[in-house]
Biotite code that builds the C-alpha atoms (Angstrom):
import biotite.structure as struc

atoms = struc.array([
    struc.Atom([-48.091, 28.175, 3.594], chain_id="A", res_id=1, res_name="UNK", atom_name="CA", element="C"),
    struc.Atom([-46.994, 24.825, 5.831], chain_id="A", res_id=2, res_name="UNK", atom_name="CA", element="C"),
    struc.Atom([-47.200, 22.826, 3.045], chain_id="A", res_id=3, res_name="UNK", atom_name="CA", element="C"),
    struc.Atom([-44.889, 25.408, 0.550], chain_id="A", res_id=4, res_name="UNK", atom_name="CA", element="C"),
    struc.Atom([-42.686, 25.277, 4.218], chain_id="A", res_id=5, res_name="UNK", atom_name="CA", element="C"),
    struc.Atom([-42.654, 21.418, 4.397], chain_id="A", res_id=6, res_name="UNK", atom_name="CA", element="C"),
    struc.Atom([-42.187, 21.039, 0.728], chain_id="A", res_id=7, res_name="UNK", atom_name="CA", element="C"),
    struc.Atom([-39.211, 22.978, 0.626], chain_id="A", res_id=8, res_name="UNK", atom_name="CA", element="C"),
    struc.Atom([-37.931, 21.438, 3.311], chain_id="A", res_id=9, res_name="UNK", atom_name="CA", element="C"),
    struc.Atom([-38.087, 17.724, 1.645], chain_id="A", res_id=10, res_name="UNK", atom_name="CA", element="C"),
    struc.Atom([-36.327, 19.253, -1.395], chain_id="A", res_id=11, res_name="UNK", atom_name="CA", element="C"),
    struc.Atom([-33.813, 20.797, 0.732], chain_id="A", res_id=12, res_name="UNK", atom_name="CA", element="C"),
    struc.Atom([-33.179, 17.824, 2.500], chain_id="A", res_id=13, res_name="UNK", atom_name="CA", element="C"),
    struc.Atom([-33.021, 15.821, -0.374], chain_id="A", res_id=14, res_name="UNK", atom_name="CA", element="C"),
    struc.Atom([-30.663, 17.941, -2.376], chain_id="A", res_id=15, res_name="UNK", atom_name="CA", element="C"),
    struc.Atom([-28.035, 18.074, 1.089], chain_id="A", res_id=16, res_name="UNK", atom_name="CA", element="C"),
    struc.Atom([-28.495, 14.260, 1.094], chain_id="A", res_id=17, res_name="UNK", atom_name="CA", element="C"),
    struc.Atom([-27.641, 13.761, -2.652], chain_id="A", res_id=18, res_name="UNK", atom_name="CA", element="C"),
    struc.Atom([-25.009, 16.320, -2.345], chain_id="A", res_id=19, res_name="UNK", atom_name="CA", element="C"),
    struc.Atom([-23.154, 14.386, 0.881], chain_id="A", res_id=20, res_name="UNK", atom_name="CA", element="C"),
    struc.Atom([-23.345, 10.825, -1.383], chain_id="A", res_id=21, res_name="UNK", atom_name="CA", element="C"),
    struc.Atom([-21.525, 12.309, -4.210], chain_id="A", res_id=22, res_name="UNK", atom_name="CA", element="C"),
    struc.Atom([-18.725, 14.354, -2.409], chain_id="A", res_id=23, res_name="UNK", atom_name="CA", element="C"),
    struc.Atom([-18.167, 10.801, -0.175], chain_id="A", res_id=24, res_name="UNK", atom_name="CA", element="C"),
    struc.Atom([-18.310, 9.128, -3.579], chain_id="A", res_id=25, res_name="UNK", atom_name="CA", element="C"),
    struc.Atom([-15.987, 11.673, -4.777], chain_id="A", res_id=26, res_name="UNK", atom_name="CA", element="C"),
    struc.Atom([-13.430, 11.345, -1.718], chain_id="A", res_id=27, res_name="UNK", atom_name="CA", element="C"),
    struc.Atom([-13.611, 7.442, -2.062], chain_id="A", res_id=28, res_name="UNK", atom_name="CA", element="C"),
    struc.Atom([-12.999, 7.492, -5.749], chain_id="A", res_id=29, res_name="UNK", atom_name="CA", element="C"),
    struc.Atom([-10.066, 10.155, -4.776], chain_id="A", res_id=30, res_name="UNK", atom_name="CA", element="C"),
    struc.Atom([-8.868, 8.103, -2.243], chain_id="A", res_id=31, res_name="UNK", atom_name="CA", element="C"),
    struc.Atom([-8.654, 4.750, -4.024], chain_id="A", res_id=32, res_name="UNK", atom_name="CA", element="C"),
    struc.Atom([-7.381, 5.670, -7.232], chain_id="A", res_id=33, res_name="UNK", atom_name="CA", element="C"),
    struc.Atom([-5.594, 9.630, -6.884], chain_id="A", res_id=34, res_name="UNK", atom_name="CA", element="C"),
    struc.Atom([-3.669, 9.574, -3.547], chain_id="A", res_id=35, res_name="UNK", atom_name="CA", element="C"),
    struc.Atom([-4.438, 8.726, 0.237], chain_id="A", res_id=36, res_name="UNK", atom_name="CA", element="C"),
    struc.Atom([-2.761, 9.758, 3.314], chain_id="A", res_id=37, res_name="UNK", atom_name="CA", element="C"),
    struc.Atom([-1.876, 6.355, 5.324], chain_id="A", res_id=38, res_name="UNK", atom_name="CA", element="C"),
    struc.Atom([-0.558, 5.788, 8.921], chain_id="A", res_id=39, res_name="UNK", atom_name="CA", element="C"),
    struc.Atom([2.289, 3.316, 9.150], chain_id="A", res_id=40, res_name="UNK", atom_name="CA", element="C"),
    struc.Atom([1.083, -0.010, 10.870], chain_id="A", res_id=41, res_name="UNK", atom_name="CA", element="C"),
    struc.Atom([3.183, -2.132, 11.710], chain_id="A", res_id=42, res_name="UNK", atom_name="CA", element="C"),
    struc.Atom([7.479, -2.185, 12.273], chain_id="A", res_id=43, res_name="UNK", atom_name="CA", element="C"),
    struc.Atom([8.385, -3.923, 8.811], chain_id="A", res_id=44, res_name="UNK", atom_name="CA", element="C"),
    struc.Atom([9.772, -0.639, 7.351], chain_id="A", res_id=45, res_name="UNK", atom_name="CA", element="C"),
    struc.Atom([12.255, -0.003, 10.513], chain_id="A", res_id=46, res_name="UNK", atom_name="CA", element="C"),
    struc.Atom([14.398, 1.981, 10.724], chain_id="A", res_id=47, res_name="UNK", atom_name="CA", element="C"),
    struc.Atom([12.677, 4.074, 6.937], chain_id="A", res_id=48, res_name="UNK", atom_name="CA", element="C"),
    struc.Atom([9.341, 4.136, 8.538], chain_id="A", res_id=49, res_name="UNK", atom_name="CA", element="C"),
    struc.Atom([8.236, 3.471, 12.192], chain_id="A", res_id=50, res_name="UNK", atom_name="CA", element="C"),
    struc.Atom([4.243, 2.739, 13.295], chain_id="A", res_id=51, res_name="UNK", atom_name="CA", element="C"),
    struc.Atom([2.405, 5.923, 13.601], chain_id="A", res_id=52, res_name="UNK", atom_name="CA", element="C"),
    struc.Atom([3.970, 7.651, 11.034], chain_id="A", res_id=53, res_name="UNK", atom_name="CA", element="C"),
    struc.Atom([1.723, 8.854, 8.335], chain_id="A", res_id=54, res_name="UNK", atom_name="CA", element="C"),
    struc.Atom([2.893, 9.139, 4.160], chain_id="A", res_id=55, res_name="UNK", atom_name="CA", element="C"),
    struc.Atom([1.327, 10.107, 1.222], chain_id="A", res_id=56, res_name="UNK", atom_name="CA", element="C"),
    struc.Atom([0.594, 7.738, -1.242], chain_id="A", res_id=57, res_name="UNK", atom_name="CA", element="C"),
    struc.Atom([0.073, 8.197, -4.987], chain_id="A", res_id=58, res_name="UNK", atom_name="CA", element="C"),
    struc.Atom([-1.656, 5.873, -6.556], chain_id="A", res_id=59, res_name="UNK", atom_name="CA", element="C"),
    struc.Atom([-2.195, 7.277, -10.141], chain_id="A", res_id=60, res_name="UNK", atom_name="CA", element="C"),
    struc.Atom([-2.162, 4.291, -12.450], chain_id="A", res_id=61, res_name="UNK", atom_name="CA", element="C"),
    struc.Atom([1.287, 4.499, -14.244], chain_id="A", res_id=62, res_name="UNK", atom_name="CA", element="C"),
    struc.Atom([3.050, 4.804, -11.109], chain_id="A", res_id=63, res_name="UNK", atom_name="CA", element="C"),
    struc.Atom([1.454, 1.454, -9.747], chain_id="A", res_id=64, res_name="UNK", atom_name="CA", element="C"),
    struc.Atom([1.747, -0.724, -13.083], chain_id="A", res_id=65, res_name="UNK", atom_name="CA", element="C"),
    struc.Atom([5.590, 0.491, -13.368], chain_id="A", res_id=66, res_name="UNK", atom_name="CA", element="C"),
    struc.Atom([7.366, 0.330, -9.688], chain_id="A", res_id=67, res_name="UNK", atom_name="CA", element="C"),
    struc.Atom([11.260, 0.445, -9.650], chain_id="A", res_id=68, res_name="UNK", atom_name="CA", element="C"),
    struc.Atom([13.713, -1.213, -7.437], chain_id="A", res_id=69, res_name="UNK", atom_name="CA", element="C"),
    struc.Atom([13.452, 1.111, -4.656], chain_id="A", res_id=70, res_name="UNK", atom_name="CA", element="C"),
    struc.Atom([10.435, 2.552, -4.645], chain_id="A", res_id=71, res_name="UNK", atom_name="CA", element="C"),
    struc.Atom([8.307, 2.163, -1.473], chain_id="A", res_id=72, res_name="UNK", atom_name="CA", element="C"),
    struc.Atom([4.869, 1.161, -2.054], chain_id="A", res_id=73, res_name="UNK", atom_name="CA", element="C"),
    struc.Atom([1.460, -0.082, -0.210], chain_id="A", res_id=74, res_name="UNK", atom_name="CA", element="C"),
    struc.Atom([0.111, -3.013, -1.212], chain_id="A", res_id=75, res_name="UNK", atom_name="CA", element="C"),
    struc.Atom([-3.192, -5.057, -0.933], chain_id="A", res_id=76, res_name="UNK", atom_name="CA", element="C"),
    struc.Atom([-2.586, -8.541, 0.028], chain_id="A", res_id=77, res_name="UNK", atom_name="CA", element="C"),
    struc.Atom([-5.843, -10.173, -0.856], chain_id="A", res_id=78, res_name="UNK", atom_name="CA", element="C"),
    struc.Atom([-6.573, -7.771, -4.222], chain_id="A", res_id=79, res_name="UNK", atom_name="CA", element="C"),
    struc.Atom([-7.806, -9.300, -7.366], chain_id="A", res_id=80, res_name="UNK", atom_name="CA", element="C"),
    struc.Atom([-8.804, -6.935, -9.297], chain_id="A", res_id=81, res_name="UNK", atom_name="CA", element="C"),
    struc.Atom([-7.328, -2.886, -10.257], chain_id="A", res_id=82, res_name="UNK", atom_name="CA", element="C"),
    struc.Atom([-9.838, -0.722, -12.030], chain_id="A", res_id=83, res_name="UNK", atom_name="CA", element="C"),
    struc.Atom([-11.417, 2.314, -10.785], chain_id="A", res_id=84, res_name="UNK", atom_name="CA", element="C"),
    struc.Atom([-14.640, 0.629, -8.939], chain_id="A", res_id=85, res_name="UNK", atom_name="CA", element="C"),
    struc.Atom([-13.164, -2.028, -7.251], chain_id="A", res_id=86, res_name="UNK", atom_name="CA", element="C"),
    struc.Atom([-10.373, 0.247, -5.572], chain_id="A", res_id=87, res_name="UNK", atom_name="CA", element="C"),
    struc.Atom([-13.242, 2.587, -4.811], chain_id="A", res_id=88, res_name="UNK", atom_name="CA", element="C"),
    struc.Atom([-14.888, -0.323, -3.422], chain_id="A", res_id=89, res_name="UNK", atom_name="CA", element="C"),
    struc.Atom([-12.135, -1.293, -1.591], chain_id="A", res_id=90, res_name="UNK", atom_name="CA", element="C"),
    struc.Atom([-11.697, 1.951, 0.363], chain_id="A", res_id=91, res_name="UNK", atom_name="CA", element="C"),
    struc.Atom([-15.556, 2.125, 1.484], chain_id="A", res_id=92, res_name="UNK", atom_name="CA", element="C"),
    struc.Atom([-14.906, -1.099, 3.032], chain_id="A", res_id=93, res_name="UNK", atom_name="CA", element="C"),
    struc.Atom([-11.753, -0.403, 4.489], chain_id="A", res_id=94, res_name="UNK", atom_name="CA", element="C"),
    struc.Atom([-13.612, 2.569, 6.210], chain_id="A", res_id=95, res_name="UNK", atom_name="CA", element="C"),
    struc.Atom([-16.352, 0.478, 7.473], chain_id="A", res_id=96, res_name="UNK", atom_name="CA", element="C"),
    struc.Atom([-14.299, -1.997, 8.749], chain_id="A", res_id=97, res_name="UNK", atom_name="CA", element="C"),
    struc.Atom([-11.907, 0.388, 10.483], chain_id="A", res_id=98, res_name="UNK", atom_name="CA", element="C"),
    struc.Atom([-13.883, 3.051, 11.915], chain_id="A", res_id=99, res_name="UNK", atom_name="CA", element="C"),
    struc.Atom([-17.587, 1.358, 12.538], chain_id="A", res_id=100, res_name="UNK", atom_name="CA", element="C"),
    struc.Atom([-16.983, -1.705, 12.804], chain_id="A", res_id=101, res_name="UNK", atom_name="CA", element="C"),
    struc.Atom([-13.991, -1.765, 14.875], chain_id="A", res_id=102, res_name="UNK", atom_name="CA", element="C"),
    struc.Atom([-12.830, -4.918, 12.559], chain_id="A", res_id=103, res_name="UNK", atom_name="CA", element="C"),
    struc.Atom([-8.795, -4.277, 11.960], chain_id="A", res_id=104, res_name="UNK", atom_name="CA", element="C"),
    struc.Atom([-7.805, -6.771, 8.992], chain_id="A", res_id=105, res_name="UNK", atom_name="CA", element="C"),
    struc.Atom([-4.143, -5.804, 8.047], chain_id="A", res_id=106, res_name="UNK", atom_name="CA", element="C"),
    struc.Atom([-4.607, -6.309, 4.502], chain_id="A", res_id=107, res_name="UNK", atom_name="CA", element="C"),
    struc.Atom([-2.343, -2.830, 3.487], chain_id="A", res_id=108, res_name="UNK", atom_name="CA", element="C"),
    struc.Atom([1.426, -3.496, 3.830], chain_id="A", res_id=109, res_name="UNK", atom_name="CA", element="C"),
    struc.Atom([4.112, -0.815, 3.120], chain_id="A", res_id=110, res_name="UNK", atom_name="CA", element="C"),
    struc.Atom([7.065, -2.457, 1.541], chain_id="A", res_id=111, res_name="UNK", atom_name="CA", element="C"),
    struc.Atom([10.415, -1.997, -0.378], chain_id="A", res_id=112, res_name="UNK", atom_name="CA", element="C"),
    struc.Atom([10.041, -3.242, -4.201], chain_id="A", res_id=113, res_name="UNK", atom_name="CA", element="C"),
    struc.Atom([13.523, -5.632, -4.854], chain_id="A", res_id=114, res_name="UNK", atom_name="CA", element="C"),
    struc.Atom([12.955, -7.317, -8.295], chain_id="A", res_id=115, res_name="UNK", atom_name="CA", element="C"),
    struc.Atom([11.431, -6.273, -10.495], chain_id="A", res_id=116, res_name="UNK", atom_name="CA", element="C"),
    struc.Atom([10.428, -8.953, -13.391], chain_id="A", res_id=117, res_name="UNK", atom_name="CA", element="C"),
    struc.Atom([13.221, -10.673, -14.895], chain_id="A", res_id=118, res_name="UNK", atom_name="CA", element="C"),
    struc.Atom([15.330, -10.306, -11.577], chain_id="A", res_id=119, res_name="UNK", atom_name="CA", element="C"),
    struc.Atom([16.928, -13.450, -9.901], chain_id="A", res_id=120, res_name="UNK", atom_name="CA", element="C"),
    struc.Atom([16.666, -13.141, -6.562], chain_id="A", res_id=121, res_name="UNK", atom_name="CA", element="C"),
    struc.Atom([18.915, -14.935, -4.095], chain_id="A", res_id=122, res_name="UNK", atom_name="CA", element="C"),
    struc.Atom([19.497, -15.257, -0.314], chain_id="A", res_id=123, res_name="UNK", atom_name="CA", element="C"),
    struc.Atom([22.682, -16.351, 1.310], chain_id="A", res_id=124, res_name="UNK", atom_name="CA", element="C"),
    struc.Atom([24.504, -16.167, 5.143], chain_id="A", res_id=125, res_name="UNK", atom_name="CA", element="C"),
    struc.Atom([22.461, -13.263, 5.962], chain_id="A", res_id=126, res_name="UNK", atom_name="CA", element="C"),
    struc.Atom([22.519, -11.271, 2.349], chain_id="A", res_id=127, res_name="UNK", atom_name="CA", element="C"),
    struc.Atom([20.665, -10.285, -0.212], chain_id="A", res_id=128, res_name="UNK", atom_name="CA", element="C"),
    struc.Atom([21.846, -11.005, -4.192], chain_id="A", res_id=129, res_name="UNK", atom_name="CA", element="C"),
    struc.Atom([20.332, -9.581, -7.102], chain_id="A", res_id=130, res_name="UNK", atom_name="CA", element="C"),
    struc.Atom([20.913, -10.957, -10.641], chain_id="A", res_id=131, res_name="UNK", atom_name="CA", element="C"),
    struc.Atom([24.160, -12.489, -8.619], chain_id="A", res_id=132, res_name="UNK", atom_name="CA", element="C"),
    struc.Atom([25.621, -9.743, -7.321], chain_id="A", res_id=133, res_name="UNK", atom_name="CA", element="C"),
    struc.Atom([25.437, -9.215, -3.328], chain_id="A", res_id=134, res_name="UNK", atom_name="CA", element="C"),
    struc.Atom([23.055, -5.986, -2.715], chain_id="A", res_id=135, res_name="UNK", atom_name="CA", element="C"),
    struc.Atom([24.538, -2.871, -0.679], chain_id="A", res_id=136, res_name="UNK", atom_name="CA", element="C"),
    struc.Atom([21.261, -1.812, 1.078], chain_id="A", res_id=137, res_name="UNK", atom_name="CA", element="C"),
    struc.Atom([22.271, 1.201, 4.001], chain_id="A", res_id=138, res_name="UNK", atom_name="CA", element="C"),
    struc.Atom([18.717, 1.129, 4.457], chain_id="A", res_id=139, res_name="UNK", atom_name="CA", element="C"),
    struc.Atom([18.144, -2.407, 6.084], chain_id="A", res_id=140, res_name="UNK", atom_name="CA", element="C"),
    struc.Atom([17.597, -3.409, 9.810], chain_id="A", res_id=141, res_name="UNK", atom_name="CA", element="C"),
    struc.Atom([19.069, -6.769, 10.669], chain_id="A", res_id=142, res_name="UNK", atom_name="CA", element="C"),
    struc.Atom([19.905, -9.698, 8.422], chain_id="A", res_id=143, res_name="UNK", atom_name="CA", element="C"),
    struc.Atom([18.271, -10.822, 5.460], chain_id="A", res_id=144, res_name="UNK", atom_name="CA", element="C"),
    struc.Atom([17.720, -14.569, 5.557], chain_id="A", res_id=145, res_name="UNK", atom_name="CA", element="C"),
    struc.Atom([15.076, -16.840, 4.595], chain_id="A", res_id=146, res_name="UNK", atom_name="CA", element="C"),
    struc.Atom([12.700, -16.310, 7.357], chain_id="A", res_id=147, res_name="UNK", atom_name="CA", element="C"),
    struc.Atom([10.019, -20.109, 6.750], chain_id="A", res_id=148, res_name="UNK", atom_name="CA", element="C"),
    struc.Atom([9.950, -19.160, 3.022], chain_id="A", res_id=149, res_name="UNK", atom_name="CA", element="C"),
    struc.Atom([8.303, -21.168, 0.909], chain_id="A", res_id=150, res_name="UNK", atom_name="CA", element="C"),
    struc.Atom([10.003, -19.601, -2.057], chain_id="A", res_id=151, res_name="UNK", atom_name="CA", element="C"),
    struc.Atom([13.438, -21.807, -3.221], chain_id="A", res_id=152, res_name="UNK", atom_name="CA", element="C"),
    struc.Atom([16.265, -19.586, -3.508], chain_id="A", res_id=153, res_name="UNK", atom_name="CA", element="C"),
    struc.Atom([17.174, -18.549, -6.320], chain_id="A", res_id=154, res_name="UNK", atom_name="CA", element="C"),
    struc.Atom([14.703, -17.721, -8.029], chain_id="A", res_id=155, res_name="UNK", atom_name="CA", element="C"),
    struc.Atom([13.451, -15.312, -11.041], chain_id="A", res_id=156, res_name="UNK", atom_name="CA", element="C"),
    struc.Atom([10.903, -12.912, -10.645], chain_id="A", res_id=157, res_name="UNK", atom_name="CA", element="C"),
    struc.Atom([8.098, -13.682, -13.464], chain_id="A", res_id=158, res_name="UNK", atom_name="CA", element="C"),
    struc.Atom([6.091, -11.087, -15.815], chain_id="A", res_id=159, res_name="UNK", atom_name="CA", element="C"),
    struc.Atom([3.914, -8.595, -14.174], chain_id="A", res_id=160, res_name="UNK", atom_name="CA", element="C"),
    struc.Atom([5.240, -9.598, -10.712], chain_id="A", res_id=161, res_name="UNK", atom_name="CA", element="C"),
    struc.Atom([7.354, -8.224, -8.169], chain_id="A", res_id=162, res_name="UNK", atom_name="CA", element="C"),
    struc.Atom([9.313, -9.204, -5.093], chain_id="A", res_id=163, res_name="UNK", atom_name="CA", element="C"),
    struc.Atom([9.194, -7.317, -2.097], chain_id="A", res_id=164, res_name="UNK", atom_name="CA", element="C"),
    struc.Atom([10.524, -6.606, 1.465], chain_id="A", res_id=165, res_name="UNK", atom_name="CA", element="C"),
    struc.Atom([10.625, -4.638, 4.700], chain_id="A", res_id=166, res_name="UNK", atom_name="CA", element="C"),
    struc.Atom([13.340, -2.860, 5.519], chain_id="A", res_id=167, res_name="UNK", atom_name="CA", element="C"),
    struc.Atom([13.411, -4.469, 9.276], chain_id="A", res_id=168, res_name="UNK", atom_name="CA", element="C"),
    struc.Atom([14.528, -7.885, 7.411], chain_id="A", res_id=169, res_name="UNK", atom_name="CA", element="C"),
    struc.Atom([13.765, -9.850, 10.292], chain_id="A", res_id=170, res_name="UNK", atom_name="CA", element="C"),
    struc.Atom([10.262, -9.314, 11.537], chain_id="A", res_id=171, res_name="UNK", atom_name="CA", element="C"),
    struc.Atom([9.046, -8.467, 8.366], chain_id="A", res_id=172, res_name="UNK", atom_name="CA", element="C"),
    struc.Atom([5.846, -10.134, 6.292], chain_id="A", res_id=173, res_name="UNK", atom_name="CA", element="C"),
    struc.Atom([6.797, -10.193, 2.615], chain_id="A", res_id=174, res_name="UNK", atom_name="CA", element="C"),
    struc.Atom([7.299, -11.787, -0.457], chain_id="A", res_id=175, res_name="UNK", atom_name="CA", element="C"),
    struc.Atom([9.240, -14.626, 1.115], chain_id="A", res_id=176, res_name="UNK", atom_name="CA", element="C"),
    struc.Atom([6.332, -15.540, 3.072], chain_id="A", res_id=177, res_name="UNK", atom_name="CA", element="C"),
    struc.Atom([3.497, -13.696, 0.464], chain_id="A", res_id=178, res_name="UNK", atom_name="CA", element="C"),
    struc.Atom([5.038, -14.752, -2.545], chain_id="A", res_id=179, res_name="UNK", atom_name="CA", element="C"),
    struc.Atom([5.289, -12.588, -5.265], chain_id="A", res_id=180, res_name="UNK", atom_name="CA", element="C"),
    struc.Atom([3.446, -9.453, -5.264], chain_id="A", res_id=181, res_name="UNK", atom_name="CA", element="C"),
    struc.Atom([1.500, -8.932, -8.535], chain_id="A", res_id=182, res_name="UNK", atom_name="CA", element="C"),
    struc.Atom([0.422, -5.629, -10.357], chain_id="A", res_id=183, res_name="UNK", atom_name="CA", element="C"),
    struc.Atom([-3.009, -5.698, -9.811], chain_id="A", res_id=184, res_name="UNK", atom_name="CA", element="C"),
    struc.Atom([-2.016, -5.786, -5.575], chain_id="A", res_id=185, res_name="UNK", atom_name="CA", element="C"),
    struc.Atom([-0.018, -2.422, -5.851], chain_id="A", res_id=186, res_name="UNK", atom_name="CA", element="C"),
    struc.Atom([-2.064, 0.318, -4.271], chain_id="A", res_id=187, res_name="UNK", atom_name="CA", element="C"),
    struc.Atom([0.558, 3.222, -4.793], chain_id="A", res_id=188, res_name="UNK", atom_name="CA", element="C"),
    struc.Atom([3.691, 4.570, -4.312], chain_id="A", res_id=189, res_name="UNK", atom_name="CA", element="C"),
    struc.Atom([4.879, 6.280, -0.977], chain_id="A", res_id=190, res_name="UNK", atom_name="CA", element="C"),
    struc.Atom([6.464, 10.282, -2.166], chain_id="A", res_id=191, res_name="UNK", atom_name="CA", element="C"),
    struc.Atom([6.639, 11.421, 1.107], chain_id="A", res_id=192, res_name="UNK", atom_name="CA", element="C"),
    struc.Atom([6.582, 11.502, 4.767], chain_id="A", res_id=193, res_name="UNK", atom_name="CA", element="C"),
    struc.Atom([3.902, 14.159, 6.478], chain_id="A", res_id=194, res_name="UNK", atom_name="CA", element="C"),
    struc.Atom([4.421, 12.997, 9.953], chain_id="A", res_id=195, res_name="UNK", atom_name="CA", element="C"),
    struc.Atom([5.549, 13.897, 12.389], chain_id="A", res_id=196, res_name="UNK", atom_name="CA", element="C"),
    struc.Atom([6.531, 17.470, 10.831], chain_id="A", res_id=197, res_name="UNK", atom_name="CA", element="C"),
    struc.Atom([10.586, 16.660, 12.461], chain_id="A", res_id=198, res_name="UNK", atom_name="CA", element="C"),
    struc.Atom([10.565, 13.793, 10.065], chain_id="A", res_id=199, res_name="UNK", atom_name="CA", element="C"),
    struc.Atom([9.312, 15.565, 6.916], chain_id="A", res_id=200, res_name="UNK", atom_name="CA", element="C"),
    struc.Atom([10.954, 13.646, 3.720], chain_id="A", res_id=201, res_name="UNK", atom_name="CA", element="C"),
    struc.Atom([10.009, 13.138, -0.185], chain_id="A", res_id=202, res_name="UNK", atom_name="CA", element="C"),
    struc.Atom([11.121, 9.404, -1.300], chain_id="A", res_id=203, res_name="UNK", atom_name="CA", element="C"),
])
């Protein structure tokens, strides 16, 4: 009868344990490749976003390959590869890293996509210009100016590349500093704004 007891028990336990692997499999393939909630950083996106505020992020692949001027999106500065696995991959670590390790890289950037390939993009006494003509933006914080890029203005965004900023133009890390930002780095596109509830807003 102990053994029958202890025997079930082992199968028990080993069904549970198989069962917790794939539903955190599951959630990390969900979360690297479906949608993720994510928690504003840093104070790039100012006065769109501000740190602590949390978005939802689709990430579905036709959204990522195909971003419009516009569109808000995360991306992955060090990425080098897109396919199902290594963005799966990507999000274990992050977790690791974040909530066992206490090791904080700030590899995830929210940003504003500019040009999109084929764009010239130009910066001059404190404005943007795209394809020549100077860029209303009621979004923006502060000027837009060069801010140590290594990038020569003008310039024309290439194939399968895109140029990006923060909408606090001058604090923020971007593509005049990262260069440009190529498909494979897009994690997804912000829709919407969870929190806090006052600030509720699809984009």
């Amino acid at each position: 009868m102990k053994k029958k007891r202890k025997k079930t028990f082992k199968s028990s336990f080993i069904e549970w344990s198989l069962s917790l692997g794939l539903a955190i499999v599951i959630a990390l393939f969900i979360r690297g490749n479906v949608f993720a909630v994510s928690q504003v950083k840093e104070h790039s996106m100012e006065n769109t976003f501000f740190e602590g505020q949390r978005v939802i992020e689709l990430k579905i692949n036709p959204f990522r390959l195909n971003p419009k001027r516009g569109d808000v999106i995360i991306l992955h500065k060090k990425k080098e590869k897109d396919d199902i696995f290594t963005n799966t991959i990507i999000e274990a670590e992050e977790i690791i890293n974040n909530f066992f390790l206490k090791k904080i890289e700030k590899n995830h950037l929210i940003k504003r996509v500019i040009g999109v390939p084929g764009d010239v993009i130009d910066i001059k006494n404190g404005y943007l210009y795209l394809n020549g003509v100077k860029k209303k933006e009621m979004y923006i914080k502060g000027k837009t100016y060069e801010n140590d890029s290594f990038i020569d203005f003008p310039v024309k965004v290439p194939k399968n590349s895109y140029f990006v900023m923060g909408d606090n133009r001058e604090v923020s890390l971007d593509s005049r500093q990262l260069g440009f930002i190529l498909n494979k780095q897009i994690e997804g596109k912000v829709i919407y704004r969870i929190w806090p509830i006052n600030k509720l807003k699809p984009f």
